[in-house]
PyMOL Python script that loads the backbone (N, CA, C, O; Angstrom):
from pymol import cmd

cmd.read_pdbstr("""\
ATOM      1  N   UNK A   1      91.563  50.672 130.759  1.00  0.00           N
ATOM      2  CA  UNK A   1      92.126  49.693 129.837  1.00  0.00           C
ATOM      3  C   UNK A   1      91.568  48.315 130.180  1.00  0.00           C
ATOM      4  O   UNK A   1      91.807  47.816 131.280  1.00  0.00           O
ATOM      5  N   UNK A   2      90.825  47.687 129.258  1.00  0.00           N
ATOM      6  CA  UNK A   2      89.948  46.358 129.497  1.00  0.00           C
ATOM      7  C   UNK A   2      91.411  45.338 129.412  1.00  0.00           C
ATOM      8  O   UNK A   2      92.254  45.680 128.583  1.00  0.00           O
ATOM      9  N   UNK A   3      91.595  44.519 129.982  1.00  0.00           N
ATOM     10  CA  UNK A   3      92.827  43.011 130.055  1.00  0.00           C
ATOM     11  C   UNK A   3      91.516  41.714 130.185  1.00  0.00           C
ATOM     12  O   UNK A   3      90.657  41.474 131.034  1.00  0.00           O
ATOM     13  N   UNK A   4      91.836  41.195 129.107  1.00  0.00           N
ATOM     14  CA  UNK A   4      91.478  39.704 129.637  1.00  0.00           C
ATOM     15  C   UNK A   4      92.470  38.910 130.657  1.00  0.00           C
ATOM     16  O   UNK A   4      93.675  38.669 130.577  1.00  0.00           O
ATOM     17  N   UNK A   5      91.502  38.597 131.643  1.00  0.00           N
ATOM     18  CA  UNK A   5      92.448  37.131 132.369  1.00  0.00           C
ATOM     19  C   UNK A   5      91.762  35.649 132.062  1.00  0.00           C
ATOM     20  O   UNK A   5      90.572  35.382 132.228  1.00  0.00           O
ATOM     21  N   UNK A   6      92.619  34.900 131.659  1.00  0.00           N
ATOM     22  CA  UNK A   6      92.572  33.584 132.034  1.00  0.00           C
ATOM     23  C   UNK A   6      93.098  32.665 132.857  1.00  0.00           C
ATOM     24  O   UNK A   6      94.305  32.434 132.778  1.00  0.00           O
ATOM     25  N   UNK A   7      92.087  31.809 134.023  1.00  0.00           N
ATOM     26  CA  UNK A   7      92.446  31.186 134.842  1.00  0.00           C
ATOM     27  C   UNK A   7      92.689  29.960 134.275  1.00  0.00           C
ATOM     28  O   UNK A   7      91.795  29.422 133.621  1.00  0.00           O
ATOM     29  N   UNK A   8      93.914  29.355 134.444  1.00  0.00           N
ATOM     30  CA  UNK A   8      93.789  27.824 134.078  1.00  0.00           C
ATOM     31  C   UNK A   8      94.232  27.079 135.024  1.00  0.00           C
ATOM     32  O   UNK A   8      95.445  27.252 135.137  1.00  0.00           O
ATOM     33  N   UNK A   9      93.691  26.082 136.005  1.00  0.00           N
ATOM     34  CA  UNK A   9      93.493  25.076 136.701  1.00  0.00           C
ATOM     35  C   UNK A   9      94.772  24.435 136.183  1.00  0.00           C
ATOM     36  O   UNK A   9      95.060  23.974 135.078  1.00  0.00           O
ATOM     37  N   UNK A  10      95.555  24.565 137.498  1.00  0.00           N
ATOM     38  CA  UNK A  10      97.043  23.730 137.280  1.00  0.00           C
ATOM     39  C   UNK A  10      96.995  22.065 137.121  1.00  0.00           C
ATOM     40  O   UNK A  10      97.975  21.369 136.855  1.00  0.00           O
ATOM     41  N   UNK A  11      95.406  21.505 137.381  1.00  0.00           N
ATOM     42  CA  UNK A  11      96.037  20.214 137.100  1.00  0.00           C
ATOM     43  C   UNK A  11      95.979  19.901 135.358  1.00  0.00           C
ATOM     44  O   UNK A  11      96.150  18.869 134.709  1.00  0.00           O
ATOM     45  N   UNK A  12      95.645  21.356 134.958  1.00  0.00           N
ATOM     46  CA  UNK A  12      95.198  21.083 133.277  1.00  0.00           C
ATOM     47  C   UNK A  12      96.874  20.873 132.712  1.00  0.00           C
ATOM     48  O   UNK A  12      97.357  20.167 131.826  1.00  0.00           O
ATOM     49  N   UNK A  13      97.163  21.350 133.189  1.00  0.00           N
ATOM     50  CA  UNK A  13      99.103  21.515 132.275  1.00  0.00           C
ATOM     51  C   UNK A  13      99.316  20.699 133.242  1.00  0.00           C
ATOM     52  O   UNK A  13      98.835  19.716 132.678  1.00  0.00           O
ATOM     53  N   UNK A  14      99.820  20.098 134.770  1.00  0.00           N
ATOM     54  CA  UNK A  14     100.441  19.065 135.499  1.00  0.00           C
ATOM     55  C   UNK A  14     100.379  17.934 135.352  1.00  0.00           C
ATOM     56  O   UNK A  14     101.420  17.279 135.409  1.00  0.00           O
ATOM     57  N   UNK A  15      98.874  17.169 135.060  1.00  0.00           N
ATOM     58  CA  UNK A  15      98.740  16.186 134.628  1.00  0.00           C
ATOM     59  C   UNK A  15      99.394  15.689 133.213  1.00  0.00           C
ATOM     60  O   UNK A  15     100.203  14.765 133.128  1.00  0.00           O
ATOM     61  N   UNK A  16      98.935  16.414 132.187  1.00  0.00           N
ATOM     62  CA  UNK A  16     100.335  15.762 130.854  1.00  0.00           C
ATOM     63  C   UNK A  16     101.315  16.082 130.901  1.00  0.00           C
ATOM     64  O   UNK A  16     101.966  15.778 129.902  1.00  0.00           O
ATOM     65  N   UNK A  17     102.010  16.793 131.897  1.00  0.00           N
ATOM     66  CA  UNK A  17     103.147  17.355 131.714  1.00  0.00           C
ATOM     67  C   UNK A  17     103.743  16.336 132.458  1.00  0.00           C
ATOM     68  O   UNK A  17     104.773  15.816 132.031  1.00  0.00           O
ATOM     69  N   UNK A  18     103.058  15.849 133.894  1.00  0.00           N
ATOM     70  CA  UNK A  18     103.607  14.890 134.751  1.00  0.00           C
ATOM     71  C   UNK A  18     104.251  13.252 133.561  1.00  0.00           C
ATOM     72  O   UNK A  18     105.283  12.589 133.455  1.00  0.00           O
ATOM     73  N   UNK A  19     102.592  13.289 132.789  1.00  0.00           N
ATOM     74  CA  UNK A  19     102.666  11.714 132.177  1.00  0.00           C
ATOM     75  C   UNK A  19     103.637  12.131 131.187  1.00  0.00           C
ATOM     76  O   UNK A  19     104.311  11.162 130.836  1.00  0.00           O
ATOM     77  N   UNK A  20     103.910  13.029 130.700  1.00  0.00           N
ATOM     78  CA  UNK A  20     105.141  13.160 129.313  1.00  0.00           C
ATOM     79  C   UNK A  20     106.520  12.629 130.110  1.00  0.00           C
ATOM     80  O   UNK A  20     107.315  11.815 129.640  1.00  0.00           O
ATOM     81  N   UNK A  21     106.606  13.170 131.209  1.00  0.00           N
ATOM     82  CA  UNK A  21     107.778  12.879 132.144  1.00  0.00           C
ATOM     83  C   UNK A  21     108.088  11.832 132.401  1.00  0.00           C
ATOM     84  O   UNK A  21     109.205  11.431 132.073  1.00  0.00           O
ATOM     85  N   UNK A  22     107.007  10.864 133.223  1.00  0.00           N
ATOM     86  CA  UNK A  22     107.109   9.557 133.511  1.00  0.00           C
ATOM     87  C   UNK A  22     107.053   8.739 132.244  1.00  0.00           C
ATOM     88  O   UNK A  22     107.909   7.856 132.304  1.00  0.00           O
ATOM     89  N   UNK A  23     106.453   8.707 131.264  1.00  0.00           N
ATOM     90  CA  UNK A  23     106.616   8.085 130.026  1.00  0.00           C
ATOM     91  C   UNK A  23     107.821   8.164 129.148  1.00  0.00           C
ATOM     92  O   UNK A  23     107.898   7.272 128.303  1.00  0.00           O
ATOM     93  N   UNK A  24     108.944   9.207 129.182  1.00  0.00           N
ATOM     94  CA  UNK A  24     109.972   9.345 128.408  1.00  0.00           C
ATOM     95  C   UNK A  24     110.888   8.524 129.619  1.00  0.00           C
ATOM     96  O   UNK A  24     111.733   7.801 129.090  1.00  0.00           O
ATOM     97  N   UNK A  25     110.908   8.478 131.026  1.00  0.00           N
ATOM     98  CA  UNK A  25     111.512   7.815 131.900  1.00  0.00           C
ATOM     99  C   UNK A  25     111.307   6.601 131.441  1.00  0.00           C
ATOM    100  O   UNK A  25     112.248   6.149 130.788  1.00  0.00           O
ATOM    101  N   UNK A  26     110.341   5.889 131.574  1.00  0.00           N
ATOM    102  CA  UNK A  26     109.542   4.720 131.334  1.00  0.00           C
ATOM    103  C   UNK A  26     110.298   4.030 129.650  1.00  0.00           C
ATOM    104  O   UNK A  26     110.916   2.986 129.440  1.00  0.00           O
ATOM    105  N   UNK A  27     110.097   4.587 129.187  1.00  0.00           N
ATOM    106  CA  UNK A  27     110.144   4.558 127.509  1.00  0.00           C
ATOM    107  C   UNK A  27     111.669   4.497 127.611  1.00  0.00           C
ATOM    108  O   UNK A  27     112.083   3.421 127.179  1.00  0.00           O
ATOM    109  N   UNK A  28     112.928   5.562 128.181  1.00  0.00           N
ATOM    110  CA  UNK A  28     114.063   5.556 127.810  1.00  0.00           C
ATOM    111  C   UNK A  28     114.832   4.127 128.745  1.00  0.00           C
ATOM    112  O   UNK A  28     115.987   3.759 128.530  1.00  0.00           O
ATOM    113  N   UNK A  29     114.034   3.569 129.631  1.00  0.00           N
ATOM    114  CA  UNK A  29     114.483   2.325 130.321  1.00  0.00           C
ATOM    115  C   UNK A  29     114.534   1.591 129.504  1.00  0.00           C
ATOM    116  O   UNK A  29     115.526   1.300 128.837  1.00  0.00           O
ATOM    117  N   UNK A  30     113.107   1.032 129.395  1.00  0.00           N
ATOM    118  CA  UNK A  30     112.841   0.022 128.420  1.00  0.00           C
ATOM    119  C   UNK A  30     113.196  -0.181 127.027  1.00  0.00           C
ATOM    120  O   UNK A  30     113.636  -1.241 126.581  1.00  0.00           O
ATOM    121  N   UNK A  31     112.946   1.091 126.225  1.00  0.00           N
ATOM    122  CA  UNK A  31     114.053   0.517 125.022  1.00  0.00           C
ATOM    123  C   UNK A  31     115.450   0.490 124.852  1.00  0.00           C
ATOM    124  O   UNK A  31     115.882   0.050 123.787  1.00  0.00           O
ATOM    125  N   UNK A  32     116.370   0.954 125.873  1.00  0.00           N
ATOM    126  CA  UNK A  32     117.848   1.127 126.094  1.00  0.00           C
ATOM    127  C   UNK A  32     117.837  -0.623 126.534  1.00  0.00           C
ATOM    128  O   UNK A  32     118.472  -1.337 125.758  1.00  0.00           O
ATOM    129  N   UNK A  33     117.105  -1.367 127.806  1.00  0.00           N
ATOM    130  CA  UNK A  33     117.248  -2.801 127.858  1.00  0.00           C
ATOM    131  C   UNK A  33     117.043  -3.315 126.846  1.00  0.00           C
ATOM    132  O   UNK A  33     117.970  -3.974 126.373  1.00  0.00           O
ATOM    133  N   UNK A  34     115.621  -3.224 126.014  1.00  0.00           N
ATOM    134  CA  UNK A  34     115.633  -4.315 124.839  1.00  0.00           C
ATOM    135  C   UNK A  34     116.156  -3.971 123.839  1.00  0.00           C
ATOM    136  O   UNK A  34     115.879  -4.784 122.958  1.00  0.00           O
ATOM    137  N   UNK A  35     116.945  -2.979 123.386  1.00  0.00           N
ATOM    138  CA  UNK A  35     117.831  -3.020 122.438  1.00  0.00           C
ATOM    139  C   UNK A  35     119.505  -3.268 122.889  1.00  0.00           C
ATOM    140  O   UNK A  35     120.432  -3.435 122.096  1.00  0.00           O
ATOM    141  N   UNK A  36     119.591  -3.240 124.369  1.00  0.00           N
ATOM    142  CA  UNK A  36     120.680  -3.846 124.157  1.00  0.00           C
ATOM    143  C   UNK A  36     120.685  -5.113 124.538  1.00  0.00           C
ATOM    144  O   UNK A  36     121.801  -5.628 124.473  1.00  0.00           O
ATOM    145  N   UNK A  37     119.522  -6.041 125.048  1.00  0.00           N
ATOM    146  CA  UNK A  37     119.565  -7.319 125.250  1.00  0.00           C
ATOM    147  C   UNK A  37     119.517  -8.218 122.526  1.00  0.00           C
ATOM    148  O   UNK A  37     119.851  -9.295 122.032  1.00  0.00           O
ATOM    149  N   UNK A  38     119.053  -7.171 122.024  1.00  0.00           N
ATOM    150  CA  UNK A  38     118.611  -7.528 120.889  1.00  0.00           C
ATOM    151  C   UNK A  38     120.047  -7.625 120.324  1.00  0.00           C
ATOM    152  O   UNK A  38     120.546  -8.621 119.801  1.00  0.00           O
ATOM    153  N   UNK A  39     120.737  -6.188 120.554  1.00  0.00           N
ATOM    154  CA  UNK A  39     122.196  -6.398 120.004  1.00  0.00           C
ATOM    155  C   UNK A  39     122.820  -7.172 120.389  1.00  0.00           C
ATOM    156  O   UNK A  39     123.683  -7.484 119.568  1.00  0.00           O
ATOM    157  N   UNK A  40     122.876  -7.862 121.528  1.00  0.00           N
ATOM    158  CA  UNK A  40     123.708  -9.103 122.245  1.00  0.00           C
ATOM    159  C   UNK A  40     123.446 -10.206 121.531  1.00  0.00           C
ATOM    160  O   UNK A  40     124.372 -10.951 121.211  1.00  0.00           O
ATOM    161  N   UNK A  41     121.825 -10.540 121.085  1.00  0.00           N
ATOM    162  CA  UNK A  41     121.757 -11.083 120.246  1.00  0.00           C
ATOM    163  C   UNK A  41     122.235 -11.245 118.688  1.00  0.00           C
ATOM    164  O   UNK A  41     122.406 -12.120 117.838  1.00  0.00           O
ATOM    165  N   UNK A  42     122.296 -10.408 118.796  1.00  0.00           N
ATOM    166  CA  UNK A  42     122.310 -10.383 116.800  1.00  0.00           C
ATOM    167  C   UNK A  42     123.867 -10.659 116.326  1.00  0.00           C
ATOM    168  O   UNK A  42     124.315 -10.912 115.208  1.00  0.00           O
ATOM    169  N   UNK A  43     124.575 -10.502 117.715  1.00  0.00           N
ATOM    170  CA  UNK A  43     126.209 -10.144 117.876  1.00  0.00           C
ATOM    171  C   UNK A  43     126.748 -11.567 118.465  1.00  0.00           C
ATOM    172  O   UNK A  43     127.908 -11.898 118.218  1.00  0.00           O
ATOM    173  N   UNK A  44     126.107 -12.201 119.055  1.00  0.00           N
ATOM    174  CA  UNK A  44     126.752 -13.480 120.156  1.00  0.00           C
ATOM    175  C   UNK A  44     127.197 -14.323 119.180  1.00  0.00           C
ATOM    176  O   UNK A  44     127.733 -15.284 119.731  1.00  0.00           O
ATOM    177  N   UNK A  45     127.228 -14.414 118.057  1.00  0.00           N
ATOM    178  CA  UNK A  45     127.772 -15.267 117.211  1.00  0.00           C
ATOM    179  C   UNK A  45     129.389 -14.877 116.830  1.00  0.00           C
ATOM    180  O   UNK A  45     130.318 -15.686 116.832  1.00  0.00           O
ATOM    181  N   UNK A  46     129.477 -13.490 116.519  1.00  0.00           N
ATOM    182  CA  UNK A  46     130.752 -13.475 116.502  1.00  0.00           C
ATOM    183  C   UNK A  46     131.317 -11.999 117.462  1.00  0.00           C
ATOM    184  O   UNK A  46     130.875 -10.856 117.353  1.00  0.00           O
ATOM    185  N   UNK A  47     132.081 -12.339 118.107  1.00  0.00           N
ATOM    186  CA  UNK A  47     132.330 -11.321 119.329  1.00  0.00           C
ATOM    187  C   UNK A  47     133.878 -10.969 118.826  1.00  0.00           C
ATOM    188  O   UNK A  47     134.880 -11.646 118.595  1.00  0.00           O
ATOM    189  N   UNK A  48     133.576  -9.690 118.781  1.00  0.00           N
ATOM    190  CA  UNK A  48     135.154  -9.159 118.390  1.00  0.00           C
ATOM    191  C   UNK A  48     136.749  -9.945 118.892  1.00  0.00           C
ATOM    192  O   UNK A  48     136.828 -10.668 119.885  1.00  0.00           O
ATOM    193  N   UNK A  49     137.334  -9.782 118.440  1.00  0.00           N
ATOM    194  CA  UNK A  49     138.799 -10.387 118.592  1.00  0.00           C
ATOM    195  C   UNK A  49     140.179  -9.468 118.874  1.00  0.00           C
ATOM    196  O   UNK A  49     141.143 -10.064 119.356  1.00  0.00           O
ATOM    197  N   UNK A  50     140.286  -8.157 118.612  1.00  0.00           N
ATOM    198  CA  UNK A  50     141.079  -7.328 118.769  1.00  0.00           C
ATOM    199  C   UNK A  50     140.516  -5.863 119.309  1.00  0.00           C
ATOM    200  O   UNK A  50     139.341  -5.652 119.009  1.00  0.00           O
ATOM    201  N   UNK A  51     141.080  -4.986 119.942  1.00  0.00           N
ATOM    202  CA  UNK A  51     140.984  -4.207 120.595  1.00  0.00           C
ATOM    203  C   UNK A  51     140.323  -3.315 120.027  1.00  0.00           C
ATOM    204  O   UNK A  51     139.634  -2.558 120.712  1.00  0.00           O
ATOM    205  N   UNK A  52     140.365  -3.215 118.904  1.00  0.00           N
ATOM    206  CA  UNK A  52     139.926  -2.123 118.185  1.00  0.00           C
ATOM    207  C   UNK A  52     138.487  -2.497 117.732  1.00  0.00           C
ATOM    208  O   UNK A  52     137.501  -1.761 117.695  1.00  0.00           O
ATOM    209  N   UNK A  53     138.595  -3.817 117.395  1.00  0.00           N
ATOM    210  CA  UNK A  53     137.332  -4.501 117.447  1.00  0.00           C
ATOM    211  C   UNK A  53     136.463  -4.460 118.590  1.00  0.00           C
ATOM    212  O   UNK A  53     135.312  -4.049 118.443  1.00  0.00           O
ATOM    213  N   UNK A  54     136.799  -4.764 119.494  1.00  0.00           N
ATOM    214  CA  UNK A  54     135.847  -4.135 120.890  1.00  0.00           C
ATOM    215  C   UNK A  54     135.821  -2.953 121.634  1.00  0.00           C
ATOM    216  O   UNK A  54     135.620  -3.012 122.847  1.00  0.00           O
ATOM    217  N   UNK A  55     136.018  -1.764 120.999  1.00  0.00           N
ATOM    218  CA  UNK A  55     136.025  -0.344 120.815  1.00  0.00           C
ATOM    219  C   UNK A  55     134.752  -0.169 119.742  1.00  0.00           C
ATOM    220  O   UNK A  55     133.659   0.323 120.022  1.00  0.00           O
ATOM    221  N   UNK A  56     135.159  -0.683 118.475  1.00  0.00           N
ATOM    222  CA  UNK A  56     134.054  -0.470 117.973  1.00  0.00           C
ATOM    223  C   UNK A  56     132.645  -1.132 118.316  1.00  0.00           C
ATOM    224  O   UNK A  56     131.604  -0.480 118.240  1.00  0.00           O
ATOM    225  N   UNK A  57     132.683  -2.445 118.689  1.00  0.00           N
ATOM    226  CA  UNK A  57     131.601  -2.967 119.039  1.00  0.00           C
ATOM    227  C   UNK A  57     131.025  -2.594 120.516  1.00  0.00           C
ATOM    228  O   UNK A  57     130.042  -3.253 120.851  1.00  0.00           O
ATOM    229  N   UNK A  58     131.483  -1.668 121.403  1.00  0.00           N
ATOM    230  CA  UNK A  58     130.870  -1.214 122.587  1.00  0.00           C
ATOM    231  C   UNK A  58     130.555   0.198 122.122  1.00  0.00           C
ATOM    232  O   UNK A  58     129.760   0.897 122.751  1.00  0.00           O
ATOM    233  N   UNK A  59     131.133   0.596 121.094  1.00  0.00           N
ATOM    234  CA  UNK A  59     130.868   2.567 120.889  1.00  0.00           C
ATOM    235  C   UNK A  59     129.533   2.066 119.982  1.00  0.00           C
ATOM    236  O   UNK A  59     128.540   2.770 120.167  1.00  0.00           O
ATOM    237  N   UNK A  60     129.358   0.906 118.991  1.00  0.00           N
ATOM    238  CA  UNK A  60     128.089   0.819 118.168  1.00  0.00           C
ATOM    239  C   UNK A  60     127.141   0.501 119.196  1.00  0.00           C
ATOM    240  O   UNK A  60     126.052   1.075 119.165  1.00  0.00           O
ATOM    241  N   UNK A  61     127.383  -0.299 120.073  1.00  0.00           N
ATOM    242  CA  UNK A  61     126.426  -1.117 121.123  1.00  0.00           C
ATOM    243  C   UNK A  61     125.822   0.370 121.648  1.00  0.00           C
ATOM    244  O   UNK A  61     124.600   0.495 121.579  1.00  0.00           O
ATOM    245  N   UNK A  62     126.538   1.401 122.121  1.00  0.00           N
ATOM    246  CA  UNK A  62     126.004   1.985 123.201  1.00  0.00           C
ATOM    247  C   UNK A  62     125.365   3.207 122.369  1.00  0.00           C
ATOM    248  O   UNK A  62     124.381   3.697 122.923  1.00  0.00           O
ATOM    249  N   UNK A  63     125.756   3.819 121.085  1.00  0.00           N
ATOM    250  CA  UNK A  63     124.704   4.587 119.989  1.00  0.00           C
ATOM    251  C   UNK A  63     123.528   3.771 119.517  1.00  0.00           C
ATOM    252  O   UNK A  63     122.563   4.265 118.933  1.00  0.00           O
ATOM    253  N   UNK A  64     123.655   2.593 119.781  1.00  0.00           N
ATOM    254  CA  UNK A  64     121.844   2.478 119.148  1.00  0.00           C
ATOM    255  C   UNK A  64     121.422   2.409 120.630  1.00  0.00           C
ATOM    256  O   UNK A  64     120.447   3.112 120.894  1.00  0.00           O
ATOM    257  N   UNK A  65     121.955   1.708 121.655  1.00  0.00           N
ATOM    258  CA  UNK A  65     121.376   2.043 122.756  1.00  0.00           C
ATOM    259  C   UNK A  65     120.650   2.973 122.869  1.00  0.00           C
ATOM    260  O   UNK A  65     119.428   3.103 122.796  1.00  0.00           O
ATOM    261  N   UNK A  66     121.771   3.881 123.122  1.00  0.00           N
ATOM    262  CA  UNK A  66     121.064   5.336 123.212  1.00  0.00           C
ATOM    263  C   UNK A  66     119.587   6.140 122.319  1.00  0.00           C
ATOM    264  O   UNK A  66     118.629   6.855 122.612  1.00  0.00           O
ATOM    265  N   UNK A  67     120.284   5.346 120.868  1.00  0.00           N
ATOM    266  CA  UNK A  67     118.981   5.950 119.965  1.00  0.00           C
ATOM    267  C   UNK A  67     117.705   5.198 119.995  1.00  0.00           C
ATOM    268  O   UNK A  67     116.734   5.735 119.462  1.00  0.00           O
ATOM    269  N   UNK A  68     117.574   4.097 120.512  1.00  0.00           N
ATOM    270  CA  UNK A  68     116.674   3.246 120.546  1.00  0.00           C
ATOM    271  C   UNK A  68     115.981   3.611 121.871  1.00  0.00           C
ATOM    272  O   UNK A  68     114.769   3.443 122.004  1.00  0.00           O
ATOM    273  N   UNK A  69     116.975   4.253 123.128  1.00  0.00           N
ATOM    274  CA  UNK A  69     115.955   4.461 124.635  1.00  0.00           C
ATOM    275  C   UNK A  69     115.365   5.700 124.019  1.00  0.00           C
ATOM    276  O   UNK A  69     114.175   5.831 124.306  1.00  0.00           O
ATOM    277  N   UNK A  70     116.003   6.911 123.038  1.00  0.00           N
ATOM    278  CA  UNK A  70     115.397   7.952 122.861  1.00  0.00           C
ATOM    279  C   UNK A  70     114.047   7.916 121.849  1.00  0.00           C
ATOM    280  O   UNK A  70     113.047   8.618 122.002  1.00  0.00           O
ATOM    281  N   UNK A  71     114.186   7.279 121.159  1.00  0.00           N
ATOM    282  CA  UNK A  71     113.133   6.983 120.151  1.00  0.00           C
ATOM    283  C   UNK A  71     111.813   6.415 120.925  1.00  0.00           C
ATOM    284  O   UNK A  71     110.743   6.999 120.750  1.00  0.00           O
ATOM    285  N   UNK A  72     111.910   4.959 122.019  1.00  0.00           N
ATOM    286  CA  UNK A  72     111.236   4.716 122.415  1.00  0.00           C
ATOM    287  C   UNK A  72     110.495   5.891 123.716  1.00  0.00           C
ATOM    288  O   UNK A  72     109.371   6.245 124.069  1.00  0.00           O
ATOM    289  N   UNK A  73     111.597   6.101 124.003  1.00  0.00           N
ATOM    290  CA  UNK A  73     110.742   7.082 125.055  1.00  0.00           C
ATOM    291  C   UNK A  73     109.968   8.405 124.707  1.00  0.00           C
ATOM    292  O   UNK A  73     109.272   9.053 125.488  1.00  0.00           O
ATOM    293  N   UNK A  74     110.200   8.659 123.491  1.00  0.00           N
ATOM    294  CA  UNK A  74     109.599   9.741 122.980  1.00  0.00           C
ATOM    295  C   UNK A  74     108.131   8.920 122.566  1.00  0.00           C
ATOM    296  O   UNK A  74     107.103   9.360 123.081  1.00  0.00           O
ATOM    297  N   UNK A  75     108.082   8.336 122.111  1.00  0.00           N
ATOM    298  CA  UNK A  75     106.742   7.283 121.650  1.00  0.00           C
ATOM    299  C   UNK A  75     105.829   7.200 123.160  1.00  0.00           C
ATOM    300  O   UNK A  75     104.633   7.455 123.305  1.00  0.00           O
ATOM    301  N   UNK A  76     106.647   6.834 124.018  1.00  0.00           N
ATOM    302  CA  UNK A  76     105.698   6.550 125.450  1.00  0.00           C
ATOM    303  C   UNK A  76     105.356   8.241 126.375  1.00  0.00           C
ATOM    304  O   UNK A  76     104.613   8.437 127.337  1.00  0.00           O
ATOM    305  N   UNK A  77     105.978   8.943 125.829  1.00  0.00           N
ATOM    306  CA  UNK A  77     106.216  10.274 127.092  1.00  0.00           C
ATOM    307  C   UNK A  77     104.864  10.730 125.832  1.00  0.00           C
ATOM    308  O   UNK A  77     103.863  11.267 126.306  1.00  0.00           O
ATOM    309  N   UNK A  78     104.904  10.530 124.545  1.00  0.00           N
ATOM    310  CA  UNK A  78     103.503  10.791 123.518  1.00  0.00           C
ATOM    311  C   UNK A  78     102.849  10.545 123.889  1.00  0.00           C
ATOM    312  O   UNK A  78     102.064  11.467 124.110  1.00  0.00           O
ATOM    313  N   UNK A  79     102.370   9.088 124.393  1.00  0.00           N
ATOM    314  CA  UNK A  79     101.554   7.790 124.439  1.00  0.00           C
ATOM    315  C   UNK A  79     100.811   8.598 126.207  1.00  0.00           C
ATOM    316  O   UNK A  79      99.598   8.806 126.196  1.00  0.00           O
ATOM    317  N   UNK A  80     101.423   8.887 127.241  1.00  0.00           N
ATOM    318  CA  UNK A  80     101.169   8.978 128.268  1.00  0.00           C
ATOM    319  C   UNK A  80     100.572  10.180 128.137  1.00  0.00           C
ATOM    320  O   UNK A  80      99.422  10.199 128.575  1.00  0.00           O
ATOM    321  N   UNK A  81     101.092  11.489 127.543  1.00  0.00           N
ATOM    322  CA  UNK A  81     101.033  12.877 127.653  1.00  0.00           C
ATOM    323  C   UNK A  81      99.889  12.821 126.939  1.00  0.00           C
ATOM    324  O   UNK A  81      99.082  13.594 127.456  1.00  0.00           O
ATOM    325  N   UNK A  82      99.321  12.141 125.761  1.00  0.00           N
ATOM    326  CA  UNK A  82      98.094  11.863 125.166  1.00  0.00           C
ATOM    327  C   UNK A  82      96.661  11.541 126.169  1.00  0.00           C
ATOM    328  O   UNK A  82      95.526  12.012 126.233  1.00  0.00           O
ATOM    329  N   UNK A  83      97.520  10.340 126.969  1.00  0.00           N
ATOM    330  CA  UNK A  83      96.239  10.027 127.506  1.00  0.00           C
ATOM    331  C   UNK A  83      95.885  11.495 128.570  1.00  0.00           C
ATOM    332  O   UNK A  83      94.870  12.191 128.572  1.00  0.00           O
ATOM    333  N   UNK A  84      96.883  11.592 129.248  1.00  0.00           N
ATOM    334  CA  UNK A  84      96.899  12.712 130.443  1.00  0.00           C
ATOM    335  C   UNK A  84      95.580  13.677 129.445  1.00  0.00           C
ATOM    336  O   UNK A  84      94.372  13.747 129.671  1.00  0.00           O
ATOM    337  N   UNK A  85      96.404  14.330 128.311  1.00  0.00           N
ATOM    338  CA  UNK A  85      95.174  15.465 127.886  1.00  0.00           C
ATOM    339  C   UNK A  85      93.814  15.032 127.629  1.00  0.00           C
ATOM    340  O   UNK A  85      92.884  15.829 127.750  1.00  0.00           O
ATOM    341  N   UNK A  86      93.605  13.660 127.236  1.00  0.00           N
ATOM    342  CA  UNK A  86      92.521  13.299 127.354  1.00  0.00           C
ATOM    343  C   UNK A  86      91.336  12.913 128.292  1.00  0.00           C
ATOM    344  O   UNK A  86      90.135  12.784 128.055  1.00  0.00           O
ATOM    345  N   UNK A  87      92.300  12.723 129.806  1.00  0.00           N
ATOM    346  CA  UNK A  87      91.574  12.928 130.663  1.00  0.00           C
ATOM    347  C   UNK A  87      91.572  13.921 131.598  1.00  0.00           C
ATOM    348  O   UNK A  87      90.992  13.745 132.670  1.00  0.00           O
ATOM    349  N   UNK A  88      92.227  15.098 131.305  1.00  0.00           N
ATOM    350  CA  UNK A  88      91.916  16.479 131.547  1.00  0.00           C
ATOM    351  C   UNK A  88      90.758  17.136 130.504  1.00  0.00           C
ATOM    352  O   UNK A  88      90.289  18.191 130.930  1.00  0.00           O
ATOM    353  N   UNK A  89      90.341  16.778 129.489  1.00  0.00           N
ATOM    354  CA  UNK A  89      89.991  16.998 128.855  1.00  0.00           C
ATOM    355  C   UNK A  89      88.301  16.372 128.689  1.00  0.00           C
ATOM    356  O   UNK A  89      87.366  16.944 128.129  1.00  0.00           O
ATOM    357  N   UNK A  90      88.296  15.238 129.265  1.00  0.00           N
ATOM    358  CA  UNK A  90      86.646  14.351 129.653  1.00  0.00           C
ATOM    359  C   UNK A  90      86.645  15.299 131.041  1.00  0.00           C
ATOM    360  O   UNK A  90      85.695  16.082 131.018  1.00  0.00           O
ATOM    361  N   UNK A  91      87.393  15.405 132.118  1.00  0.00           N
ATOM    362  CA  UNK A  91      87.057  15.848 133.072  1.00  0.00           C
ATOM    363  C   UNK A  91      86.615  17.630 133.028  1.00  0.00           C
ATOM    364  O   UNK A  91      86.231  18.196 134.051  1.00  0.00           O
TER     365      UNK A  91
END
""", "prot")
cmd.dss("prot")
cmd.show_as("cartoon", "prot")
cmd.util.cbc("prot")
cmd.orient("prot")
């Protein structure tokens, strides 16, 4: 019974797999800070007054947070995991 094998050189999958990693790290820092330094902004003018009011304004604060570190970090863990295959890929 004939089997093909293929060898594939672990730094071919480690290397983008590493940069997808460090880039969604990277990416989920940085846009979780500048979107919540942006909402502080956009908000410092009028800051809730009742309880319920600052319930809602920390549960909105912390969903775009969140969607903004995930969005960005998916863009950079792309951005990194791109380059990685590309220089597995010259090499």
């Amino acid at each position: 019974k004939r089997v093909i094998h293929i060898t594939v050189p672990p730094r071919w999958y480690l290397i983008p797999g590493t940069a997808f990693i460090a880039g969604a790290a990277i990416g989920l820092v940085r846009g979780g800070q500048t979107e919540s330094l942006r909402f502080l902004a956009e908000n410092a003018h009028r800051p809730p007054t009742t309880v319920e009011g600052w319930y809602f304004y920390n549960k909105t604060k912390n969903y775009r947070i969140m969607f903004a570190g995930l969005k960005s970090g998916g863009w950079e863990a792309a951005k990194l995991a791109g380059l990685g295959i590309g220089w597995v890929g010259i090499e």
